[in-house]
Biopython code that builds the backbone (N, CA, C, O; Angstrom):
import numpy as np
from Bio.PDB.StructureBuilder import StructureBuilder

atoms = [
    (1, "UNK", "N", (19.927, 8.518, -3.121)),
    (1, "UNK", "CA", (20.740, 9.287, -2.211)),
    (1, "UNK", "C", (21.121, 8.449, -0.987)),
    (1, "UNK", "O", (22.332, 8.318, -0.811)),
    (2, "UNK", "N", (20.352, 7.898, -0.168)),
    (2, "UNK", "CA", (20.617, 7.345, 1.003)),
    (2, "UNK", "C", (20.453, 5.523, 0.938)),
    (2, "UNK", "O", (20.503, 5.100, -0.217)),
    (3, "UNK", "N", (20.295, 4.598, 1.870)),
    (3, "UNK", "CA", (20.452, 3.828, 1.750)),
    (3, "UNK", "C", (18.696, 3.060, 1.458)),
    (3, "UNK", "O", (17.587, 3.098, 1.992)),
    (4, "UNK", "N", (19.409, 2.364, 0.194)),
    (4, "UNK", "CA", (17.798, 1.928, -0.034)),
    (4, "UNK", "C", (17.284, 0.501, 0.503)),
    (4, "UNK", "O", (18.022, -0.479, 0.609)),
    (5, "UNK", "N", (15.613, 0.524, 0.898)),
    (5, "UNK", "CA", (15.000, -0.603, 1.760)),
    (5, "UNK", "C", (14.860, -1.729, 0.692)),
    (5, "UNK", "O", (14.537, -1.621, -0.491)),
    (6, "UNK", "N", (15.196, -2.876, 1.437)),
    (6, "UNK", "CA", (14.711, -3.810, 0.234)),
    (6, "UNK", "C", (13.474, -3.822, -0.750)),
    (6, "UNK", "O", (13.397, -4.372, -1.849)),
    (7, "UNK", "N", (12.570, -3.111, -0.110)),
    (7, "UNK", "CA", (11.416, -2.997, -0.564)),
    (7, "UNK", "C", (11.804, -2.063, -2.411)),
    (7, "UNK", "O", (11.289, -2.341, -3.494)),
    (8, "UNK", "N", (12.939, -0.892, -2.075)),
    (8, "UNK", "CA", (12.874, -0.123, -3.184)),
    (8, "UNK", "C", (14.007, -1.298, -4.448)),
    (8, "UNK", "O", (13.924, -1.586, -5.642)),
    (9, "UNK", "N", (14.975, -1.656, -3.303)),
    (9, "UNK", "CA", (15.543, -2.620, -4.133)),
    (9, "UNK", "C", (14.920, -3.182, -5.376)),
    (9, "UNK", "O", (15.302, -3.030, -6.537)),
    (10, "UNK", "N", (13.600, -4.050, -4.797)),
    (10, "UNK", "CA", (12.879, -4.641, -5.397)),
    (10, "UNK", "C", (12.045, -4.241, -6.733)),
    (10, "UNK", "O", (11.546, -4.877, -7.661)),
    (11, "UNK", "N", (12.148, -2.783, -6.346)),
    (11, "UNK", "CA", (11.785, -1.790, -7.636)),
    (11, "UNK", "C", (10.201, -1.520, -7.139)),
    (11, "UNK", "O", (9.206, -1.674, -7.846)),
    (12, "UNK", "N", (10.224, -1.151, -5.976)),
    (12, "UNK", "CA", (8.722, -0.443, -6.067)),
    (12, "UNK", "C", (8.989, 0.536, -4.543)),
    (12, "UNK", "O", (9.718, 0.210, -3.606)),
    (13, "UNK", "N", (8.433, 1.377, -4.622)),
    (13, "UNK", "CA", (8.632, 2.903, -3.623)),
    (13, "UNK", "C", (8.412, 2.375, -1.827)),
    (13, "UNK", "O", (7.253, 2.085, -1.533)),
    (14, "UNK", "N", (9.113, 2.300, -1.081)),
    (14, "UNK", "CA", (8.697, 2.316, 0.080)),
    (14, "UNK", "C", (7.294, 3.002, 0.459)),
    (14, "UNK", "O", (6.404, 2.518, 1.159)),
    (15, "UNK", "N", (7.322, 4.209, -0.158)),
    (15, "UNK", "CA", (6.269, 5.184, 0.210)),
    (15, "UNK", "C", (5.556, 5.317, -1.019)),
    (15, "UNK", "O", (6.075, 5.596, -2.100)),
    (16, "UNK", "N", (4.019, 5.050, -0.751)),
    (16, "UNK", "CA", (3.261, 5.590, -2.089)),
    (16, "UNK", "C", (2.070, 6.115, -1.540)),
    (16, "UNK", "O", (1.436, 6.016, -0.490)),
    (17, "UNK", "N", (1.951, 7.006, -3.159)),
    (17, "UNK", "CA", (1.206, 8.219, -2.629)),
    (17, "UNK", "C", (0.020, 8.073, -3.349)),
    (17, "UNK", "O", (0.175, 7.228, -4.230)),
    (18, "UNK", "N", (-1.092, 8.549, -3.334)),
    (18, "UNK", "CA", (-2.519, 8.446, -4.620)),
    (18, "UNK", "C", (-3.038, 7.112, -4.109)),
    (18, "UNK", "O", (-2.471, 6.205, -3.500)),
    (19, "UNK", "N", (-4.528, 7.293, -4.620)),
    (19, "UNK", "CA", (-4.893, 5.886, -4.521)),
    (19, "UNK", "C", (-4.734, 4.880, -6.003)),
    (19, "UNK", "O", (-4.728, 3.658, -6.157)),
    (20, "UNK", "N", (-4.613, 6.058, -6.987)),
    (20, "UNK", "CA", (-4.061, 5.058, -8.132)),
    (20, "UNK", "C", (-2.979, 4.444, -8.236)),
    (20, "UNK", "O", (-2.763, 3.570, -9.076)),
    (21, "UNK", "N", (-1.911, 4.980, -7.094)),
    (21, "UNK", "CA", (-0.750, 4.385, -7.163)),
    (21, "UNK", "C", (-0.557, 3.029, -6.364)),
    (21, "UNK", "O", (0.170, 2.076, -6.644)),
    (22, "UNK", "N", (-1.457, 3.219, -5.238)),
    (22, "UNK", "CA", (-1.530, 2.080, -4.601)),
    (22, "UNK", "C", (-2.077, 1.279, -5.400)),
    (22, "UNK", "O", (-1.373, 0.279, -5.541)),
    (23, "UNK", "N", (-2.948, 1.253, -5.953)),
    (23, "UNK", "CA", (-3.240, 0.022, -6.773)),
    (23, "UNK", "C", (-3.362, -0.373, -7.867)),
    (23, "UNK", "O", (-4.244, -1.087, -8.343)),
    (24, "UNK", "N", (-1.945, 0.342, -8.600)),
    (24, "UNK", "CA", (-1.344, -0.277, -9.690)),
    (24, "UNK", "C", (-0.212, -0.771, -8.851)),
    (24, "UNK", "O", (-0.017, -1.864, -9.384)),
    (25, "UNK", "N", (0.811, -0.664, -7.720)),
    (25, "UNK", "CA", (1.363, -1.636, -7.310)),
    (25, "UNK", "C", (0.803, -2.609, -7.370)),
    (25, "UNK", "O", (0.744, -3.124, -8.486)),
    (26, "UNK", "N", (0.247, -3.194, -6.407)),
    (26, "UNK", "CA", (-0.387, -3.965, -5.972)),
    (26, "UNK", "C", (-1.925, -5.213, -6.772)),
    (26, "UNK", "O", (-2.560, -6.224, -6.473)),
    (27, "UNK", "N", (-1.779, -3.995, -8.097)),
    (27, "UNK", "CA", (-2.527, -4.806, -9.064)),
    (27, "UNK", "C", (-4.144, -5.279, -8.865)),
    (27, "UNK", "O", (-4.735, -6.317, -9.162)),
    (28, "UNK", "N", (-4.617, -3.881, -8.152)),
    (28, "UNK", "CA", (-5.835, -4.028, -8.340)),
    (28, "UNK", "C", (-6.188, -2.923, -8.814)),
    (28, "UNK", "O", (-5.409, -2.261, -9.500)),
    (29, "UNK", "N", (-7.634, -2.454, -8.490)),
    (29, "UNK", "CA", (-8.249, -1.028, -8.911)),
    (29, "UNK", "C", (-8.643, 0.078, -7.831)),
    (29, "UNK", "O", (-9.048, -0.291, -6.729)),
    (30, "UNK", "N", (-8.559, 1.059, -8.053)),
    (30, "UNK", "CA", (-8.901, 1.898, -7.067)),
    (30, "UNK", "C", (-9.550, 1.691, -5.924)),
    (30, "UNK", "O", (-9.023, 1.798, -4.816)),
    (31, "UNK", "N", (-11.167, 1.270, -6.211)),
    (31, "UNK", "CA", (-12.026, 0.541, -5.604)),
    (31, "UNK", "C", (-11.733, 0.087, -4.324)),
    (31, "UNK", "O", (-12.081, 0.632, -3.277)),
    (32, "UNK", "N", (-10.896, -1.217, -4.476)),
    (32, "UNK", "CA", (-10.516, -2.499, -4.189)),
    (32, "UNK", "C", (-9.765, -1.289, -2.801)),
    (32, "UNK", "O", (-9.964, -1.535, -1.612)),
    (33, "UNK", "N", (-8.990, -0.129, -3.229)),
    (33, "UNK", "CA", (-8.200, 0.740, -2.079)),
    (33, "UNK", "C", (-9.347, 1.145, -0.883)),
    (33, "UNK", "O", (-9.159, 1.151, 0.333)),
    (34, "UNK", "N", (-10.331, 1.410, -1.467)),
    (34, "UNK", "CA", (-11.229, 2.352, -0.770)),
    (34, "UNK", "C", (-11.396, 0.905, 0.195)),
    (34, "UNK", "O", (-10.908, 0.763, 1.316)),
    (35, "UNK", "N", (-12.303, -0.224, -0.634)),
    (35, "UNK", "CA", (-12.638, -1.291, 0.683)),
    (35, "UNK", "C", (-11.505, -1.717, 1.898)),
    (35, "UNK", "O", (-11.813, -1.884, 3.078)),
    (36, "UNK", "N", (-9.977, -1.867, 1.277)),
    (36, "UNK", "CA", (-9.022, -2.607, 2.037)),
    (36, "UNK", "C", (-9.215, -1.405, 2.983)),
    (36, "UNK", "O", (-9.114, -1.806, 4.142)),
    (37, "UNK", "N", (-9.536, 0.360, 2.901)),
    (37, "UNK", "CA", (-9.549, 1.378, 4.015)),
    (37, "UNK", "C", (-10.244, 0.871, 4.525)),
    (37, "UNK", "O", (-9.817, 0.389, 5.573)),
    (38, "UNK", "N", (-11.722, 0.608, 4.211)),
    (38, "UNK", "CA", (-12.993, 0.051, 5.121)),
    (38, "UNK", "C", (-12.566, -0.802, 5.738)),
    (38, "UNK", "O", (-12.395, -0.329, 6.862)),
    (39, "UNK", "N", (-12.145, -2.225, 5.725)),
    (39, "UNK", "CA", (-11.472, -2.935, 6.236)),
    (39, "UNK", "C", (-10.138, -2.878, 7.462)),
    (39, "UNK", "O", (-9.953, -3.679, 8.377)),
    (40, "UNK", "N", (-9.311, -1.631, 7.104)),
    (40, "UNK", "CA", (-8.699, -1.449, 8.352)),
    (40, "UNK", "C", (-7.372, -1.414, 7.817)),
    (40, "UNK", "O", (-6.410, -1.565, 8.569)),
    (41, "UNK", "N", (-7.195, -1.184, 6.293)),
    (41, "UNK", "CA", (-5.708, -1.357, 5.991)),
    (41, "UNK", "C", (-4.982, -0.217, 6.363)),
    (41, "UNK", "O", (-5.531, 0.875, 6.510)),
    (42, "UNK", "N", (-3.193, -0.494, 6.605)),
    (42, "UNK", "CA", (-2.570, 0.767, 7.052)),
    (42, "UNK", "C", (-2.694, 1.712, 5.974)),
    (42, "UNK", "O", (-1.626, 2.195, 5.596)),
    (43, "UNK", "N", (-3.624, 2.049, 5.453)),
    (43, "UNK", "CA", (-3.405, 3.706, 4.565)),
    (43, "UNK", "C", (-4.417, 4.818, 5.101)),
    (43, "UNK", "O", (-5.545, 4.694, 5.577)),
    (44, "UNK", "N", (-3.693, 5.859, 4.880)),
    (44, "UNK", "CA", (-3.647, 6.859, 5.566)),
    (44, "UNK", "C", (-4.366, 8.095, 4.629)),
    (44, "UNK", "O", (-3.951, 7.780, 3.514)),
    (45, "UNK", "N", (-4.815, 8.751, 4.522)),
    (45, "UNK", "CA", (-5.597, 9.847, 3.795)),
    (45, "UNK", "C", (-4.651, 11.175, 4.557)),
    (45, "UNK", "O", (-4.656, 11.689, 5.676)),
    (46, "UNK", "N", (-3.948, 11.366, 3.413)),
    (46, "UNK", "CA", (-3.306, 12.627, 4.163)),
    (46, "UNK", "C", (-3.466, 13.970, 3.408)),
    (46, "UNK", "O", (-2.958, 14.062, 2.291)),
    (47, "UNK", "N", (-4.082, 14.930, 3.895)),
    (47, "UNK", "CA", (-4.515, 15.996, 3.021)),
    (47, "UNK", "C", (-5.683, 15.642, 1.934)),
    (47, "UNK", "O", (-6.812, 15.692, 2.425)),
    (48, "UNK", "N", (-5.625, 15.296, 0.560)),
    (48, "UNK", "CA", (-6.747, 14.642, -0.112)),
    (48, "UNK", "C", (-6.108, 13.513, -0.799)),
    (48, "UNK", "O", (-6.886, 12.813, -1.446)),
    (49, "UNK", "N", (-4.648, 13.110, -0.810)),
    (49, "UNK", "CA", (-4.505, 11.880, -1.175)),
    (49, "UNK", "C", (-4.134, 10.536, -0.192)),
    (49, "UNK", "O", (-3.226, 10.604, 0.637)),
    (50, "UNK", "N", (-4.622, 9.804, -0.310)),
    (50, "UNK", "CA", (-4.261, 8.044, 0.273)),
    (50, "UNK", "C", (-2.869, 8.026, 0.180)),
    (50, "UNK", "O", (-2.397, 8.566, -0.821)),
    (51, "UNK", "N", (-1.968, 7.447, 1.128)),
    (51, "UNK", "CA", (-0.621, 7.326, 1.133)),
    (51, "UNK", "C", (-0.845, 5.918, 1.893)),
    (51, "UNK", "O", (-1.896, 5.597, 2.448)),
    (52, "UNK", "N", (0.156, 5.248, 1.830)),
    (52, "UNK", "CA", (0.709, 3.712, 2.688)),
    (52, "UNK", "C", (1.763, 3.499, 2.399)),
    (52, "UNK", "O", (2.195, 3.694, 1.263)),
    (53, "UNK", "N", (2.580, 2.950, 3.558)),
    (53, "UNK", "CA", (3.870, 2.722, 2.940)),
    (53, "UNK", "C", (3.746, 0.648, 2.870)),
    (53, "UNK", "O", (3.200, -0.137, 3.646)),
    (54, "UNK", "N", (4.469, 0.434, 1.680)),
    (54, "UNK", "CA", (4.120, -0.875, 1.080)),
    (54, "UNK", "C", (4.555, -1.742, 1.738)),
    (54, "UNK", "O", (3.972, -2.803, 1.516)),
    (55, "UNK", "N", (5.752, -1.840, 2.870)),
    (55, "UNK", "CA", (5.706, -3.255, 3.428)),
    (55, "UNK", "C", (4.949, -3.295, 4.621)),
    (55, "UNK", "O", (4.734, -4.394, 5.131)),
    (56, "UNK", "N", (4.290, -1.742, 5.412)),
    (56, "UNK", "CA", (3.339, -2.346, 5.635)),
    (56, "UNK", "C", (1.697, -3.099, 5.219)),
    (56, "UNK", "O", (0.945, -3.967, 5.664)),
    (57, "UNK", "N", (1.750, -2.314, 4.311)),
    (57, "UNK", "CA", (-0.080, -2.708, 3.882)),
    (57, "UNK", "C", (0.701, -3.906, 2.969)),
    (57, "UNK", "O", (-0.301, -4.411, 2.465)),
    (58, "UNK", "N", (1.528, -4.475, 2.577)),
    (58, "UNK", "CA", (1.955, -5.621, 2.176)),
    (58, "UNK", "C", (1.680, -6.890, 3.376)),
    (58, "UNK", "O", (1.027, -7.918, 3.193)),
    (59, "UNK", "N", (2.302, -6.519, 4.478)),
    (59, "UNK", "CA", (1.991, -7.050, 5.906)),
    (59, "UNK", "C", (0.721, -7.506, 5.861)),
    (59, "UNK", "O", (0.435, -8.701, 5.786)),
    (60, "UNK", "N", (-0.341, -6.292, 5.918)),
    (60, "UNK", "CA", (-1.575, -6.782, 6.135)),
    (60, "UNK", "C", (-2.298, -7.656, 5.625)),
    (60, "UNK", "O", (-2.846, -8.650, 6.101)),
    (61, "UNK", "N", (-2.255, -7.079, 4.286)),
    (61, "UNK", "CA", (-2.498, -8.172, 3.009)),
    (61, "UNK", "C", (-2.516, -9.523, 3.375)),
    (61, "UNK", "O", (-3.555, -10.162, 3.543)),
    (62, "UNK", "N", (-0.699, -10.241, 3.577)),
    (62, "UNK", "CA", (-0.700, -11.418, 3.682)),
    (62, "UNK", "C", (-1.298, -11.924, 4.940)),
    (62, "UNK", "O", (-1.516, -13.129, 4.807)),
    (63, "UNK", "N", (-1.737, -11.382, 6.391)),
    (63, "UNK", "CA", (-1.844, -11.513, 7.669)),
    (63, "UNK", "C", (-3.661, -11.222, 7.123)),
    (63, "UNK", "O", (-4.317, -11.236, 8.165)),
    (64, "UNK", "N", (-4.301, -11.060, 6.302)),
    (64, "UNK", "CA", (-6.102, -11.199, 5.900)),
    (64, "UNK", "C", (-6.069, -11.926, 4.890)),
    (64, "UNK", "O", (-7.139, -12.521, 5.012)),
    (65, "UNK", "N", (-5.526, -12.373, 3.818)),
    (65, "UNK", "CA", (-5.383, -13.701, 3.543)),
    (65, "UNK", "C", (-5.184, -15.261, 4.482)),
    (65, "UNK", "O", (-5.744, -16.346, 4.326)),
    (66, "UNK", "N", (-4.274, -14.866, 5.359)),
    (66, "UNK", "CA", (-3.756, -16.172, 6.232)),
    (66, "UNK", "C", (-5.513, -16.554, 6.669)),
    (66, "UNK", "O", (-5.977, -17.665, 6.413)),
    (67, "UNK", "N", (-6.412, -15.372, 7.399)),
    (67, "UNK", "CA", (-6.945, -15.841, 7.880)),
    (67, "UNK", "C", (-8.486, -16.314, 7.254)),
    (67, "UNK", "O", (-9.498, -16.847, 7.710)),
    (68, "UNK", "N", (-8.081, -15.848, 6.090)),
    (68, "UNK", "CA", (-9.308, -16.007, 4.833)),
    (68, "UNK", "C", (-9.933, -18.183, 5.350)),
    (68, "UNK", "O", (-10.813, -18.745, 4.697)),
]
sb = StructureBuilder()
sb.init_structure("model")
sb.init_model(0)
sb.init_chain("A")
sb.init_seg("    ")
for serial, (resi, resn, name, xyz) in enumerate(atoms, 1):
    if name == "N":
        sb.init_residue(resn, " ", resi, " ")
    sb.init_atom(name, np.array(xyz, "f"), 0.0, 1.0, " ", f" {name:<3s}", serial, name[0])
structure = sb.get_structure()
């Protein structure tokens, strides 16, 4: 409908919802969601599911790698 972010361009949702969804983007396992929360990633628990939108927790990702 409206104008799409490069991010959807790219073929994956600006906005995702579940924690399974986050991490079948992103190509890990559920798990792996719960620690990056412990850790401080932008996702959000809204009602009873995990939501993030992907270029930010993409952001983070590469910015806790850099400093790996």
């Amino acid at each position: 409908q409206g104008v799409k972010t490069e991010t959807e361009k790219k073929g994956y949702p600006a906005h995702l919802v579940g924690r399974e969804a986050i991490a079948k983007v992103f190509g890990v396992g559920p798990r792996t969601i719960d620690r990056w929360v412990e850790e401080g990633a932008p996702i959000l628990l809204v009602g009873r599911k995990r939501q993030a939108n992907y270029d930010a927790l993409w952001s983070w990702l590469a910015k806790k790698t850099t400093k790996s």
